[in-house]
C-alpha positions in Angstrom: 7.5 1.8 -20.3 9.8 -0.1 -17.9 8.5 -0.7 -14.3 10.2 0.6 -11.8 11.5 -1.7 -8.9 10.9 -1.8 -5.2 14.2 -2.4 -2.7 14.1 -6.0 -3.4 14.5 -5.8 -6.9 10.8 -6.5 -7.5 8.6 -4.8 -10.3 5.7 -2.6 -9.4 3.2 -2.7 -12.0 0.6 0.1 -13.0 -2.0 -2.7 -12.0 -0.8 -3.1 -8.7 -0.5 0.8 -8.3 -4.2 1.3 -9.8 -5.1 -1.9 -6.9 -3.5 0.7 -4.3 -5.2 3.4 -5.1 -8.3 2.2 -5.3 -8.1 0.8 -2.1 -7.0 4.3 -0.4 -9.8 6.2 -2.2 -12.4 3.7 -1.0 -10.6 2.9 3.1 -9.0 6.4 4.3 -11.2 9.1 5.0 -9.7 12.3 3.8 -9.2 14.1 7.1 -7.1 11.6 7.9 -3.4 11.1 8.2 -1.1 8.2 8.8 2.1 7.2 9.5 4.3 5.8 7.1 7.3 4.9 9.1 10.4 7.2 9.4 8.6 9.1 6.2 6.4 10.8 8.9 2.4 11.7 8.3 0.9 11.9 5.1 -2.8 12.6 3.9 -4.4 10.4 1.5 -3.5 12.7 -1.5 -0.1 12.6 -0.8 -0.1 8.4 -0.4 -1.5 8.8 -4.3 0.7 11.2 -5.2 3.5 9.1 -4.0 2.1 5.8 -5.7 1.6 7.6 -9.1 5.2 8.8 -8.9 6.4 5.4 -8.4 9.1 7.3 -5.8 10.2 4.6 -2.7 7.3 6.4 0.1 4.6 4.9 -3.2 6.5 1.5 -3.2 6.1 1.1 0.1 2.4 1.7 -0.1 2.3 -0.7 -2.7 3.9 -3.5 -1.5 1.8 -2.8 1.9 -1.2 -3.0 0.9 -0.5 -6.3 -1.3 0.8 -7.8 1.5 -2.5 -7.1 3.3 -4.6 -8.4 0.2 -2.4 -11.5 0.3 -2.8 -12.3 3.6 -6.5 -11.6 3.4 -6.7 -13.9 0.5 -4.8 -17.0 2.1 -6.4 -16.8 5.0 -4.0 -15.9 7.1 -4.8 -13.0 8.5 -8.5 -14.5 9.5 -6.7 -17.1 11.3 -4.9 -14.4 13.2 -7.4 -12.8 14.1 -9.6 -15.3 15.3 -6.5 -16.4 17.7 -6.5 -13.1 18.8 -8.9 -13.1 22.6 
């Protein structure tokens, strides 16, 4: 099955999707809603339903939380937040 591809022509794999969901199931409590831009609020359920339909809303959540995971990983985000008094 061909991946599909985010805005910038990048492929969205079921791993990163599965990493995405795991990380909503296990970080947003399900009474809660967020903001996803000029897509308005959306529960948890619906981020997952999003991601699992591979639609643009689930791309964005994707490529969000990856982003977080990569700056986690390089350090980055530490470093900003230890600037941060």
């Amino acid at each position: 099955m061909k991946e599909k591809k985010d805005s910038k022509g990048e492929d969205i794999t079921e791993a990163m999707k599965k990493l995405a969901i795991a990380r909503i199931e296990a970080q947003v409590p399900s009474n809660l809603r967020l903001s996803i831009g000029s897509y308005g609020s959306m529960s948890k359920e619906e981020m997952i339903e999003h991601i699992k339909k591979g639609d643009e809303i689930g791309r964005k959540i994707v490529k969000s939380q990856l982003r977080f995971l990569r700056a986690q990983a390089s350090g980055h985000l530490t470093k900003e937040l230890i600037s941060i008094e």
